[in-house]
PDB file of N, H, CA, C and O in Angstrom:
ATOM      1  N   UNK A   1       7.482  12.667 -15.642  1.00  0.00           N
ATOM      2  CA  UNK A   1       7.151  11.521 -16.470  1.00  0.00           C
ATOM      3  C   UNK A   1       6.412  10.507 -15.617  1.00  0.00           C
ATOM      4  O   UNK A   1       6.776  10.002 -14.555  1.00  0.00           O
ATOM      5  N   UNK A   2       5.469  10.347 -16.201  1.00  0.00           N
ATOM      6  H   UNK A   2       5.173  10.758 -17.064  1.00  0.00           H
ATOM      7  CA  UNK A   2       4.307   9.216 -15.454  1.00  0.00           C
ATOM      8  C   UNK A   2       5.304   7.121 -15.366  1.00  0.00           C
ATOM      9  O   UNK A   2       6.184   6.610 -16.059  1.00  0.00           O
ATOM     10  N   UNK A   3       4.730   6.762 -14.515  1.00  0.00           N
ATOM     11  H   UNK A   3       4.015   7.177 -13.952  1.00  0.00           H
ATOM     12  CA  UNK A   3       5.773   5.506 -14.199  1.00  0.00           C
ATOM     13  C   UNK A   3       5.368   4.390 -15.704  1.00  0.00           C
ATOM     14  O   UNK A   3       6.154   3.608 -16.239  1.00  0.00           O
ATOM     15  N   UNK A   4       3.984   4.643 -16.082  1.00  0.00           N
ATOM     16  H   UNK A   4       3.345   5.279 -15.648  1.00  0.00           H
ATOM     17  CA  UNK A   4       3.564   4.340 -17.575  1.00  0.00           C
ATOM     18  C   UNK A   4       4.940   4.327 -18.466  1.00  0.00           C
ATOM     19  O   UNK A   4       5.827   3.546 -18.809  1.00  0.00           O
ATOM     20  N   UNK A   5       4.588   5.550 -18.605  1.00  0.00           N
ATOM     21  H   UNK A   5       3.867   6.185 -18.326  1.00  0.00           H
ATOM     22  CA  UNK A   5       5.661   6.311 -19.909  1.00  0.00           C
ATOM     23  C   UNK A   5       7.227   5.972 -19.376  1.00  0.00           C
ATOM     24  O   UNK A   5       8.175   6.058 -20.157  1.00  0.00           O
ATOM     25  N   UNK A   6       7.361   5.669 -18.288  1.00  0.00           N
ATOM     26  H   UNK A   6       6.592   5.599 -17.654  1.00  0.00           H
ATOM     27  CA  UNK A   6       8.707   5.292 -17.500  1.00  0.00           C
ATOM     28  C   UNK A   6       9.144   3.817 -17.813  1.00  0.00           C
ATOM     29  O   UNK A   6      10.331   3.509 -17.917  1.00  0.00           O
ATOM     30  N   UNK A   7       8.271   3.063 -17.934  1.00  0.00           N
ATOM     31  H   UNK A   7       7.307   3.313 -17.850  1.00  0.00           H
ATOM     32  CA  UNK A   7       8.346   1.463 -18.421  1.00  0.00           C
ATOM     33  C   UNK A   7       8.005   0.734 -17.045  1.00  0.00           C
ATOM     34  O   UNK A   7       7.928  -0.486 -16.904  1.00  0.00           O
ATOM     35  N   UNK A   8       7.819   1.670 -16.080  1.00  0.00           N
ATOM     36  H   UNK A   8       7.882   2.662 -16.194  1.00  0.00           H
ATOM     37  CA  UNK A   8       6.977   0.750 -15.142  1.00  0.00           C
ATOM     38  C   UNK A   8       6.074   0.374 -14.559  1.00  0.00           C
ATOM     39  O   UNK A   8       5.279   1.279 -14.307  1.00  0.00           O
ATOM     40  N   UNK A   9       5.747  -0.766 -14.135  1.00  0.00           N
ATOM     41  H   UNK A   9       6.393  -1.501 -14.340  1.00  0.00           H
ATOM     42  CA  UNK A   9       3.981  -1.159 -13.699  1.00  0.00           C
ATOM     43  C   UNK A   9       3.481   0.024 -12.521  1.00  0.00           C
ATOM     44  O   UNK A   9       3.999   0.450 -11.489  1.00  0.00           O
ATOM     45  N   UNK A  10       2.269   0.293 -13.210  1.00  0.00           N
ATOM     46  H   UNK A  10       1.848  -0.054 -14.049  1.00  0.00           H
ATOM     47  CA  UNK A  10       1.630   1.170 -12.190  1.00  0.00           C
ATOM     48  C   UNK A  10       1.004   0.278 -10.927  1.00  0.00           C
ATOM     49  O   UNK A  10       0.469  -0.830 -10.898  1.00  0.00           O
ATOM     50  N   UNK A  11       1.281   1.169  -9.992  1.00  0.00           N
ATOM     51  H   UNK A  11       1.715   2.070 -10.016  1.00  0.00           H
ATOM     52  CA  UNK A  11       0.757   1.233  -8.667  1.00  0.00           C
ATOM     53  C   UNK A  11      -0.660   0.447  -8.283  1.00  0.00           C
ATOM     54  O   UNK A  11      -1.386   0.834  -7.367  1.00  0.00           O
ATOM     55  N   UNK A  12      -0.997  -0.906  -9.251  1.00  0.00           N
ATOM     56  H   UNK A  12      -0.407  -1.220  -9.994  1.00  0.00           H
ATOM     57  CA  UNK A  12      -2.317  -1.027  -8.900  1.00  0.00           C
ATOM     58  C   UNK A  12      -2.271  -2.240  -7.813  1.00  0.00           C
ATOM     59  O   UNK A  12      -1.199  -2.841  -7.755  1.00  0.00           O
ATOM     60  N   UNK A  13      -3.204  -2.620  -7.038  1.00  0.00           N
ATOM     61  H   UNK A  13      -4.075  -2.131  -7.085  1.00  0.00           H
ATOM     62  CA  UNK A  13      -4.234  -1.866  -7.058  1.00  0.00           C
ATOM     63  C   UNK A  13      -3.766  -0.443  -6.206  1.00  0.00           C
ATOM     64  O   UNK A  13      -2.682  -0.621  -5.651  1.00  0.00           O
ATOM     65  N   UNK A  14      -4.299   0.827  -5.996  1.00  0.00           N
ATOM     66  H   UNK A  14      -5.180   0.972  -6.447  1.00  0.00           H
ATOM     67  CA  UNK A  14      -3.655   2.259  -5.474  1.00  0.00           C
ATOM     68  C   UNK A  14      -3.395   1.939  -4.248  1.00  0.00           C
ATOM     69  O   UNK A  14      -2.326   2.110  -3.661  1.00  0.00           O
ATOM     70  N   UNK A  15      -4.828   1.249  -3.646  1.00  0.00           N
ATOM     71  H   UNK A  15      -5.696   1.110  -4.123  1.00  0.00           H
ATOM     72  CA  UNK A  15      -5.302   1.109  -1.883  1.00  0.00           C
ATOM     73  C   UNK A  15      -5.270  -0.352  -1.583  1.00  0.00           C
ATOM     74  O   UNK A  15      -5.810  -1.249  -2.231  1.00  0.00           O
ATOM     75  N   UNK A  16      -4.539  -0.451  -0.478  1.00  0.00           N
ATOM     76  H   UNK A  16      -4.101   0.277   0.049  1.00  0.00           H
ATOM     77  CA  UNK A  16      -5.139  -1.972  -0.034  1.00  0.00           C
ATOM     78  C   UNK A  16      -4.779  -1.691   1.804  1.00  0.00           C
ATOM     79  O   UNK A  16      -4.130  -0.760   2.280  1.00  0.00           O
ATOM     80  N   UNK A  17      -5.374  -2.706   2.461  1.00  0.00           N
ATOM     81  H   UNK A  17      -5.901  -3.463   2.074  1.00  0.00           H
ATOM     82  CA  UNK A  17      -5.148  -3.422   3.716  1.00  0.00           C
ATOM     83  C   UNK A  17      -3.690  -2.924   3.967  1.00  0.00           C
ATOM     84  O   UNK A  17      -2.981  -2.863   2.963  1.00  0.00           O
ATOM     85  N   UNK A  18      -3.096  -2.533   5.252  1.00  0.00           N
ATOM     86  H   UNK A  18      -3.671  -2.583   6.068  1.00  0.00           H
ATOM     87  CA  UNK A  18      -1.873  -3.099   5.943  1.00  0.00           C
ATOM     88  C   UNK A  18      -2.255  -4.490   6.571  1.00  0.00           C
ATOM     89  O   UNK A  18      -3.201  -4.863   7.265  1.00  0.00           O
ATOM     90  N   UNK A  19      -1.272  -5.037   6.111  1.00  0.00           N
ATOM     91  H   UNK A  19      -0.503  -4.734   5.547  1.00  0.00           H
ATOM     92  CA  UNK A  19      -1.253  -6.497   6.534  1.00  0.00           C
ATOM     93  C   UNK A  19      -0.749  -6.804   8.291  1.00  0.00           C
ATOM     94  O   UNK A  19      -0.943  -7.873   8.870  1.00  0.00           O
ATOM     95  N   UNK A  20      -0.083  -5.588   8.899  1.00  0.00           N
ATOM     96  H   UNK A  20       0.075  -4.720   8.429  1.00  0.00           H
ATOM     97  CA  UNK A  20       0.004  -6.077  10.314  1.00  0.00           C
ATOM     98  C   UNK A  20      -1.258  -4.653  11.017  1.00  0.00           C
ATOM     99  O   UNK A  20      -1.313  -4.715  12.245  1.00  0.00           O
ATOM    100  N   UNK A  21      -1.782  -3.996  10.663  1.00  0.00           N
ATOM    101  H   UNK A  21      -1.738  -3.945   9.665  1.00  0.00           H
ATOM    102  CA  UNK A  21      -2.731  -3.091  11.576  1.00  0.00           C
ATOM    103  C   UNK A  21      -3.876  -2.624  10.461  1.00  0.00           C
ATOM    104  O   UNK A  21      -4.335  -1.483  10.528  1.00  0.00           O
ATOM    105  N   UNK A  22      -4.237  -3.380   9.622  1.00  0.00           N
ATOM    106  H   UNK A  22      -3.864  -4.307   9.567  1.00  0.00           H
ATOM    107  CA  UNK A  22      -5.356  -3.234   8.641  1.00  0.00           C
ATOM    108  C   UNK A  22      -6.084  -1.698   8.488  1.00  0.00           C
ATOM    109  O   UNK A  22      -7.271  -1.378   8.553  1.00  0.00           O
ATOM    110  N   UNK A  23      -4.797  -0.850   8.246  1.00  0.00           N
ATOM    111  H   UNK A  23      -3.832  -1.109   8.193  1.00  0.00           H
ATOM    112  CA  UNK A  23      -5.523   0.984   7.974  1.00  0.00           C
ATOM    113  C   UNK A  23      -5.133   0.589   6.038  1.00  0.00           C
ATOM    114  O   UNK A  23      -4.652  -0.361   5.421  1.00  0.00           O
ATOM    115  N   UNK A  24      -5.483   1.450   5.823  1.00  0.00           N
ATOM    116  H   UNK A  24      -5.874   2.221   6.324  1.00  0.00           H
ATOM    117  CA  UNK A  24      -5.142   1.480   4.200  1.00  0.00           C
ATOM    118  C   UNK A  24      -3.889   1.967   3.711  1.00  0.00           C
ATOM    119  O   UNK A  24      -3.776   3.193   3.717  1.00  0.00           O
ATOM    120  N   UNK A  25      -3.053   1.389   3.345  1.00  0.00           N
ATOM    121  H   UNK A  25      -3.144   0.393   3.340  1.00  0.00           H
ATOM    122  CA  UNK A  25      -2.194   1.981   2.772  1.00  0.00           C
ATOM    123  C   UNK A  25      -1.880   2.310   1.073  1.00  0.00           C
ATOM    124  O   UNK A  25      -2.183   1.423   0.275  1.00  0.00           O
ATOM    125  N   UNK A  26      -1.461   3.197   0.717  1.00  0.00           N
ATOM    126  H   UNK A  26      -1.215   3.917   1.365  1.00  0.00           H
ATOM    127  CA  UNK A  26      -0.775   3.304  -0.933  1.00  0.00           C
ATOM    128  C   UNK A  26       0.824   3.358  -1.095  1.00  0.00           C
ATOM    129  O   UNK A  26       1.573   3.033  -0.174  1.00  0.00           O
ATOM    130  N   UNK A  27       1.261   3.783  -2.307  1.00  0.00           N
ATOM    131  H   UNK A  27       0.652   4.048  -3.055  1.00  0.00           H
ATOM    132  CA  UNK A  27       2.543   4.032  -2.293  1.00  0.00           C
ATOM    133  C   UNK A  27       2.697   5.714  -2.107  1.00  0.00           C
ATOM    134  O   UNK A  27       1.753   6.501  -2.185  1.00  0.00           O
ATOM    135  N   UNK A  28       3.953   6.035  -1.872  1.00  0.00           N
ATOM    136  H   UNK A  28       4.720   5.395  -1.808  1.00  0.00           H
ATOM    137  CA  UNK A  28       4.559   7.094  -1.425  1.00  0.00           C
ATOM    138  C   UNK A  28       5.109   7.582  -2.769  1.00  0.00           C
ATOM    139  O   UNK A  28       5.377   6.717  -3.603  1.00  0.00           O
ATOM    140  N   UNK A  29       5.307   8.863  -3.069  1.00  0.00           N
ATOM    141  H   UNK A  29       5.090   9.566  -2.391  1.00  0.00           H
ATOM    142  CA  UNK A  29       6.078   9.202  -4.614  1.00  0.00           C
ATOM    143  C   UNK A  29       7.628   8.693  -4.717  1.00  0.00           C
ATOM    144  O   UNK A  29       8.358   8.977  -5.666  1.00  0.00           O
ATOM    145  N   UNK A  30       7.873   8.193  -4.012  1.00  0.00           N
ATOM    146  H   UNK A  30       7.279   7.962  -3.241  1.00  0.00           H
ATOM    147  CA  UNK A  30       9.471   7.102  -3.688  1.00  0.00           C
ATOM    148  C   UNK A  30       8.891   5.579  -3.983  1.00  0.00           C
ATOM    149  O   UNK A  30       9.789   4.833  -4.373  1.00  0.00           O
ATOM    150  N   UNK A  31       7.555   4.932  -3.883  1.00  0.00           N
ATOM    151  H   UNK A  31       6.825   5.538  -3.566  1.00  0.00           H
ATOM    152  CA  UNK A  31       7.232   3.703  -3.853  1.00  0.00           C
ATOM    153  C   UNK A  31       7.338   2.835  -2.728  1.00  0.00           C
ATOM    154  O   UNK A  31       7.237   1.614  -2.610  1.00  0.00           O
ATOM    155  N   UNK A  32       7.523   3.581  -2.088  1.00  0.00           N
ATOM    156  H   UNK A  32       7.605   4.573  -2.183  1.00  0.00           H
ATOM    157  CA  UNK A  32       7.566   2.485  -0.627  1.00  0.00           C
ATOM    158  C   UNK A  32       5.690   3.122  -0.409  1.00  0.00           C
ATOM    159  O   UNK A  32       5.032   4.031  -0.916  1.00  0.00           O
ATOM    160  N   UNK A  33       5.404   1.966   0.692  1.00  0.00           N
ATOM    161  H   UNK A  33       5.938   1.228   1.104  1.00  0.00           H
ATOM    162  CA  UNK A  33       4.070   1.546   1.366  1.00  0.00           C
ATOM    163  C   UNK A  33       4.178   2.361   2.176  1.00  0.00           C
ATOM    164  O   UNK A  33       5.231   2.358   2.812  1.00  0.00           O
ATOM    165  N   UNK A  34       2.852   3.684   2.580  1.00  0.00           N
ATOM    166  H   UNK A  34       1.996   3.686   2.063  1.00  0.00           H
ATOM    167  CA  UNK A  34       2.489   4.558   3.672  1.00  0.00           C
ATOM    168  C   UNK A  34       1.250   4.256   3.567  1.00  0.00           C
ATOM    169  O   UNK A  34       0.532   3.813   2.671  1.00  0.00           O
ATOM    170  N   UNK A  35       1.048   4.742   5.224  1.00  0.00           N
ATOM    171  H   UNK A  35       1.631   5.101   5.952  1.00  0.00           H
ATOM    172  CA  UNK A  35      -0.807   4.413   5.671  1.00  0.00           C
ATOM    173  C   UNK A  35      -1.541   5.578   5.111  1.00  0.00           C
ATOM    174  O   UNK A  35      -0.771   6.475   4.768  1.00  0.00           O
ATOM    175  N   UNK A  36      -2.725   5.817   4.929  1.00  0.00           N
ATOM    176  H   UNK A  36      -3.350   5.088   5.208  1.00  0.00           H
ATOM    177  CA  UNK A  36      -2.986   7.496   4.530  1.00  0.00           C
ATOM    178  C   UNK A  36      -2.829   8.132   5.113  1.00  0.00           C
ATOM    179  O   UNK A  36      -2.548   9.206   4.581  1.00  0.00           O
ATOM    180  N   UNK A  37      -2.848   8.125   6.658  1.00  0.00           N
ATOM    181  H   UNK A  37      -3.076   7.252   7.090  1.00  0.00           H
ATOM    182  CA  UNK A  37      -2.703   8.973   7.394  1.00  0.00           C
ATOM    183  C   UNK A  37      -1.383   9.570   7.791  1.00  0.00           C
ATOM    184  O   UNK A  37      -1.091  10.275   8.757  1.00  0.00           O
ATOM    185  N   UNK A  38      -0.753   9.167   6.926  1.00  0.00           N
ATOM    186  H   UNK A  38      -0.990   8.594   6.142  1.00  0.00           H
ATOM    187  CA  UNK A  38       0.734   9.204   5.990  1.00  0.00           C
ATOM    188  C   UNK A  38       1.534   8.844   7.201  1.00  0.00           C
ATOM    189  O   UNK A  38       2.014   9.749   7.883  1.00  0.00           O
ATOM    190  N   UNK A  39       1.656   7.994   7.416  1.00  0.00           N
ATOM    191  H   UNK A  39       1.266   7.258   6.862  1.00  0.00           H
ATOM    192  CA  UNK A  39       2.626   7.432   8.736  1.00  0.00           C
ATOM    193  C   UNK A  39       2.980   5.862   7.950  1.00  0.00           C
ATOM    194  O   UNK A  39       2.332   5.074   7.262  1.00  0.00           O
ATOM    195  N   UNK A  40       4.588   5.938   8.566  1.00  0.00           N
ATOM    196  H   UNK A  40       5.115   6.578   9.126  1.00  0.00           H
ATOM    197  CA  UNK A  40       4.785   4.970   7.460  1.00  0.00           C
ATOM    198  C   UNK A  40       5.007   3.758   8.927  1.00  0.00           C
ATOM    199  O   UNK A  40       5.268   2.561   8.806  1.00  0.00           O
ATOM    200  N   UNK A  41       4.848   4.360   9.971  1.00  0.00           N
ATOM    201  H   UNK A  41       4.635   5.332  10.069  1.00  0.00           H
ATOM    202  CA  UNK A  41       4.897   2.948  10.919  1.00  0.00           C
ATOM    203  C   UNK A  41       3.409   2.623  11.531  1.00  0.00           C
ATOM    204  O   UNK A  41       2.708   3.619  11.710  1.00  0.00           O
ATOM    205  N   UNK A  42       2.810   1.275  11.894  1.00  0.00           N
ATOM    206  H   UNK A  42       3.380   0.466  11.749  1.00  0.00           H
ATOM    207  CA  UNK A  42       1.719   1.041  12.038  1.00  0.00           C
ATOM    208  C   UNK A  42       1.705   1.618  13.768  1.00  0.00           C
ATOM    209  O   UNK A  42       2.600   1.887  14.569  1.00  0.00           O
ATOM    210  N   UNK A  43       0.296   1.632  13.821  1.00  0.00           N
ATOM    211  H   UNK A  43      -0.431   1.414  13.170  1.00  0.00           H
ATOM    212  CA  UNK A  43      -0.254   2.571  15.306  1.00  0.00           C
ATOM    213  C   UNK A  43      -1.322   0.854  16.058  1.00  0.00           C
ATOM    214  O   UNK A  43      -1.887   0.046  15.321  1.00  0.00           O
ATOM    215  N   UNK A  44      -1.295   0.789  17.271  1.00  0.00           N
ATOM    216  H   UNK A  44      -0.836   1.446  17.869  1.00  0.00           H
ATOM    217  CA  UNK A  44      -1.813   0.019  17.377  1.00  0.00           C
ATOM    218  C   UNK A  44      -3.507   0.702  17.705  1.00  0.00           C
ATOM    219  O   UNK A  44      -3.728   1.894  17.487  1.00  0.00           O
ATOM    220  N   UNK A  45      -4.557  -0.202  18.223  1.00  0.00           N
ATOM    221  H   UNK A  45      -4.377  -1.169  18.401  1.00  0.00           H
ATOM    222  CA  UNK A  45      -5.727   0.370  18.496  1.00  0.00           C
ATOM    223  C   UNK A  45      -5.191   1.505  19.668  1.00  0.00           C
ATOM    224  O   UNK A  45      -5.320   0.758  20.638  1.00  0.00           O
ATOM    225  N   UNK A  46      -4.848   2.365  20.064  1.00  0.00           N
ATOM    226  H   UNK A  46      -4.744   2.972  19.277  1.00  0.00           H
ATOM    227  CA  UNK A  46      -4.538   3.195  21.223  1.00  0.00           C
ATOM    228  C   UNK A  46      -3.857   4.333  20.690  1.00  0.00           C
ATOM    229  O   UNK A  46      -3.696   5.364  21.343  1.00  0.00           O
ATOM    230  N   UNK A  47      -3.320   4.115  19.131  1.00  0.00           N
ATOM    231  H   UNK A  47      -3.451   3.277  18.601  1.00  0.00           H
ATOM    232  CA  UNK A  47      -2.780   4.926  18.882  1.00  0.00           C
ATOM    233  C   UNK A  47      -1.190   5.183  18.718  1.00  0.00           C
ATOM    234  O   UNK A  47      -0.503   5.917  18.007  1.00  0.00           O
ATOM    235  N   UNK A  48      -0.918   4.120  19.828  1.00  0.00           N
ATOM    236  H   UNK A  48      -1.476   3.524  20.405  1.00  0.00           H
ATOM    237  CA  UNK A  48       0.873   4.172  20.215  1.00  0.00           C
ATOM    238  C   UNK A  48       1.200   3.540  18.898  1.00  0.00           C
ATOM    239  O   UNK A  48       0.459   2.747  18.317  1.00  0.00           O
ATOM    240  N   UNK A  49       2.723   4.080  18.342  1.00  0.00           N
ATOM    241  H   UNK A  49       3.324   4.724  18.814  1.00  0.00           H
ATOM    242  CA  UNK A  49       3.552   3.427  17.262  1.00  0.00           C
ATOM    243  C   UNK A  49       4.022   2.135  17.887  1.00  0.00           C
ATOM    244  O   UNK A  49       4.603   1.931  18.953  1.00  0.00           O
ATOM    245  N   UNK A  50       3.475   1.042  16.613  1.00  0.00           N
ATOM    246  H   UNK A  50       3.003   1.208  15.747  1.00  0.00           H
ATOM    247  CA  UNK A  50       3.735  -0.147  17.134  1.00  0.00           C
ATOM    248  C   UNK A  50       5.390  -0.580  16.149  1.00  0.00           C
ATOM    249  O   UNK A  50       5.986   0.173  15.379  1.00  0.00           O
ATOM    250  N   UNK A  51       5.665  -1.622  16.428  1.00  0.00           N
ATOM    251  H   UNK A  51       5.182  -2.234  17.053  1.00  0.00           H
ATOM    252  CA  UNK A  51       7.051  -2.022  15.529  1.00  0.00           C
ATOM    253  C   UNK A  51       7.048  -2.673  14.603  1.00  0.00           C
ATOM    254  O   UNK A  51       7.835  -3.569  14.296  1.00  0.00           O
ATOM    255  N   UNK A  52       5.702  -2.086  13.787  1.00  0.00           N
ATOM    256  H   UNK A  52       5.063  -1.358  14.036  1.00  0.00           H
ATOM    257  CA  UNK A  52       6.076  -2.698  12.017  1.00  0.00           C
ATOM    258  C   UNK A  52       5.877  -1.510  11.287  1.00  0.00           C
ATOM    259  O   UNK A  52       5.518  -0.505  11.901  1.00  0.00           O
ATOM    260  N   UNK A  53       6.008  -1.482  10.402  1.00  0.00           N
ATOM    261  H   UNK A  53       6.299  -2.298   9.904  1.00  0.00           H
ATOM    262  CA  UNK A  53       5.826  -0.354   9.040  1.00  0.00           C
ATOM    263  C   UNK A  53       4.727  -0.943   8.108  1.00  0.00           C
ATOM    264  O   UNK A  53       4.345  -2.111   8.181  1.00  0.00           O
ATOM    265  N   UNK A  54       4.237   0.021   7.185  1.00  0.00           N
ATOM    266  H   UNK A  54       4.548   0.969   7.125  1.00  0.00           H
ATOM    267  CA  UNK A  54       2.860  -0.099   6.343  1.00  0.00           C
ATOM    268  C   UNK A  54       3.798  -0.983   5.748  1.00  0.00           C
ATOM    269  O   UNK A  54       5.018  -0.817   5.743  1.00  0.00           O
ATOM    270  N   UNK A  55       2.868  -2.387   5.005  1.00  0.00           N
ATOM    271  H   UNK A  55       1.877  -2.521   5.009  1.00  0.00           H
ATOM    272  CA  UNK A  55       3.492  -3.277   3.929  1.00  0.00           C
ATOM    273  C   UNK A  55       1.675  -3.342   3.624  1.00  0.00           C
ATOM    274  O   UNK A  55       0.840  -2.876   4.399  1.00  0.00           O
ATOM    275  N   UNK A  56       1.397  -3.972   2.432  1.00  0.00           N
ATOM    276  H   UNK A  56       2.075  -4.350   1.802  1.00  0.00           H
ATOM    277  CA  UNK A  56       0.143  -4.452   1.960  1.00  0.00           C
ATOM    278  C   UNK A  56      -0.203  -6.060   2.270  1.00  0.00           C
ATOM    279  O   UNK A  56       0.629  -6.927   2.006  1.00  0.00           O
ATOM    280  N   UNK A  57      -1.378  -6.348   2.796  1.00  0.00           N
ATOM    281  H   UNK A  57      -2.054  -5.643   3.010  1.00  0.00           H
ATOM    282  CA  UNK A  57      -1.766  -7.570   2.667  1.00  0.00           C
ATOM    283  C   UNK A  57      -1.696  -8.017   1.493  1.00  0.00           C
ATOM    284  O   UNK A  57      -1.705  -7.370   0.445  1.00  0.00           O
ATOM    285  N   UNK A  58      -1.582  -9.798   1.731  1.00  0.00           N
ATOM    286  H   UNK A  58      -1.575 -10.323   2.582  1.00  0.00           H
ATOM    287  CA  UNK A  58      -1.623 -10.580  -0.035  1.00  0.00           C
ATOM    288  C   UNK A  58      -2.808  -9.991  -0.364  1.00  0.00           C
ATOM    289  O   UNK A  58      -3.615  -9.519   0.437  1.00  0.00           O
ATOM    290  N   UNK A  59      -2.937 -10.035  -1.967  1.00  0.00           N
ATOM    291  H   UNK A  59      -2.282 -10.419  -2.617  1.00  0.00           H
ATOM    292  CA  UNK A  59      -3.481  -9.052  -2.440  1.00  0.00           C
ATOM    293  C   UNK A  59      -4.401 -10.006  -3.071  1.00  0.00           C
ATOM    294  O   UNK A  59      -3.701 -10.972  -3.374  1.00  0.00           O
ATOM    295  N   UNK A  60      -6.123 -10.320  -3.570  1.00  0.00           N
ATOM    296  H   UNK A  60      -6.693  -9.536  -3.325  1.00  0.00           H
ATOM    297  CA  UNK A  60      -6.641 -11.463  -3.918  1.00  0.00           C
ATOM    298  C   UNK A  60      -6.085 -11.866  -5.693  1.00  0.00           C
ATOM    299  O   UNK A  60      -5.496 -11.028  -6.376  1.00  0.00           O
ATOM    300  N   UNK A  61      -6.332 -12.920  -6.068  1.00  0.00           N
ATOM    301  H   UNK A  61      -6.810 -13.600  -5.513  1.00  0.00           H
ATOM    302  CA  UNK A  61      -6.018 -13.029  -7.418  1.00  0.00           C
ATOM    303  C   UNK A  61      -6.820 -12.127  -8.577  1.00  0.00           C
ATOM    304  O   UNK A  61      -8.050 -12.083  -8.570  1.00  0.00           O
ATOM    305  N   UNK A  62      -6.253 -11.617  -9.288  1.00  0.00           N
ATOM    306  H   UNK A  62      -5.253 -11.653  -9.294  1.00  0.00           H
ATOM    307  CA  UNK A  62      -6.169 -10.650 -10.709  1.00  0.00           C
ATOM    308  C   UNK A  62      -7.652 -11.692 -11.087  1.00  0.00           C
ATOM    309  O   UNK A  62      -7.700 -12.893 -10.822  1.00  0.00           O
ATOM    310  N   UNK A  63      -9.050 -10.714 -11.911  1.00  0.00           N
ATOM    311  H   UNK A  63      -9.011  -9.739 -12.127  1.00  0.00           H
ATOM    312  CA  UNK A  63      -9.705 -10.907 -12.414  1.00  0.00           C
ATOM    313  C   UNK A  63      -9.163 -11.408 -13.986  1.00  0.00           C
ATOM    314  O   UNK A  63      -8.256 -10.925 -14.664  1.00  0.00           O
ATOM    315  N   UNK A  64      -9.993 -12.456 -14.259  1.00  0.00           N
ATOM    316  H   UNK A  64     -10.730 -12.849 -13.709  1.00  0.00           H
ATOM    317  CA  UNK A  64      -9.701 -13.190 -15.824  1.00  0.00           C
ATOM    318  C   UNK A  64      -9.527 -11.804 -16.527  1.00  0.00           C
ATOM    319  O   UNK A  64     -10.174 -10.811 -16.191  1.00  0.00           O
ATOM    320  N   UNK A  65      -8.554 -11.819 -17.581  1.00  0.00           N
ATOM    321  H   UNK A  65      -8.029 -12.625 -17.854  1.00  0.00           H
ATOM    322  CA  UNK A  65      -8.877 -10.383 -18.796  1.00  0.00           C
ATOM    323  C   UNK A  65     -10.098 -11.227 -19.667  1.00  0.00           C
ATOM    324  O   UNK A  65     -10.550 -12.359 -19.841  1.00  0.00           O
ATOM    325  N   UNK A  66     -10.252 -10.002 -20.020  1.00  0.00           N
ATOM    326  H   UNK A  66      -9.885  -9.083 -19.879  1.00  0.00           H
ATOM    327  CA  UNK A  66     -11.518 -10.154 -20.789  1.00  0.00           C
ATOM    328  C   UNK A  66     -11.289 -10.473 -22.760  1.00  0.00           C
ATOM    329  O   UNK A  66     -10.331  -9.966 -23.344  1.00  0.00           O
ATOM    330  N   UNK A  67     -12.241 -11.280 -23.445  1.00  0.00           N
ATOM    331  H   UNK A  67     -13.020 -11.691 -22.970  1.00  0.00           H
ATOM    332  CA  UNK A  67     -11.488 -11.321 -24.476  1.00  0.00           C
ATOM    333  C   UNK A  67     -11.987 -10.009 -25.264  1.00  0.00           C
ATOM    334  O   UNK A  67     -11.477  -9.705 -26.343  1.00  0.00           O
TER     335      UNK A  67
END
C-alpha cells in the first residue's frame, strides 16, 4: 500500500541537501533520511565517517498553489 492510500504525506520533496555534509539525501522504505550513496552517516571531504547522520537541510518555502 502506497503511503497516499496509507493517509500519509508523501515524501516530497524526494531529494534534498544533507544539512551537515551537503550529498543528497531521500527517505529510506522505514522513513528515516539516507544519503544515496545509501550511507546513513555523513563522510567528510576524505571520505572518513564523520559524527552526524543524513538529516535534510531547511527546505525553501512551498510555491503559492495555483488557483
Amino acid at each position: 500500500m502506497s503511503q497516499a492510500r496509507a493517509g500519509l504525506s508523501p515524501p516530497y520533496p524526494r531529494v534534498v541537501p544533507c544539512r551537515h555534509c551537503g550529498l543528497v539525501v531521500l527517505r529510506d522504505i522505514d522513513g528515516r533520511w539516507i544519503h544515496a550513496s545509501l550511507s546513513y552517516a555523513c563522510r567528510d571531504g576524505t571520505g572518513a565517517v564523520a559524527g552526524t547522520t543524513a538529516e535534510p537541510a531547511a527546505l525553501p518555502p512551498a510555491p503559492p498553489a495555483r488557483a
